[in-house]
C-alpha positions, -999 to +999 in steps of 0.1 A: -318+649+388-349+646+366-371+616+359-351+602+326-319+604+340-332+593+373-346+562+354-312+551+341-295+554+377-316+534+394-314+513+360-275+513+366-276+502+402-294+476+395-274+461+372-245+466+387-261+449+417-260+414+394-239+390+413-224+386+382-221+426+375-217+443+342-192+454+314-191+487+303-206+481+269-233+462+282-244+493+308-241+517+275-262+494+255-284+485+284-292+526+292-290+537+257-260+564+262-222+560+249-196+546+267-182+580+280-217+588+298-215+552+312-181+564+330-198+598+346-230+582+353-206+553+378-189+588+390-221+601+401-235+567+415-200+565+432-205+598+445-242+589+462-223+565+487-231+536+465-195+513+466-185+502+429-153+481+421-142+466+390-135+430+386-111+415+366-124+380+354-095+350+340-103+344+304-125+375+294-108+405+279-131+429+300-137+441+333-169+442+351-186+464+374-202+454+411-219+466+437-196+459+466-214+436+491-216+449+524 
C-alpha cells in the first residue's frame, strides 16, 4: 500500500469509527474517489480484520457505515 492510498485508509477508519458512522457519499466526498472505490476500499479495510456493518437508520433513506464496537 503506498503513502496516498494509505492516507485515505486510515482516513476511512476513522470515519467510520464516528459513533455516528458514515454514508457512502459522504466517505467518497470525504476521500476524493467515486463511490465504487469507496465500496473496494471497505473490502480491503474489511479484509485487515477491521469489523464494518451497515446501519439502517428510521427516517433517512441511506445506510451508514460503523466500526463495530468491540
Amino acid at each position: 500500500m503506498r503513502g496516498k492510498n494509505l492516507g485515505k485508509f486510515l482516513r476511512a477508519v476513522d470515519l467510520l469509527g464516528k459513533t455516528e458512522g458514515v454514508t457512502i457519499d459522504e466517505l467518497s466526498e470525504e476521500l476524493g474517489i467515486d463511490r465504487r472505490s469507496v465500496y473496494r476500499l471497505l473490502e480491503f479495510i474489511q479484509e485487515f480484520g477491521f469489523p464494518i456493518y451497515e446501519d439502517k437508520i428510521r427516517l433517512e433513506k441511506k445506510k451508514r457505515w460503523k466500526l463495530e464496537a468491540t
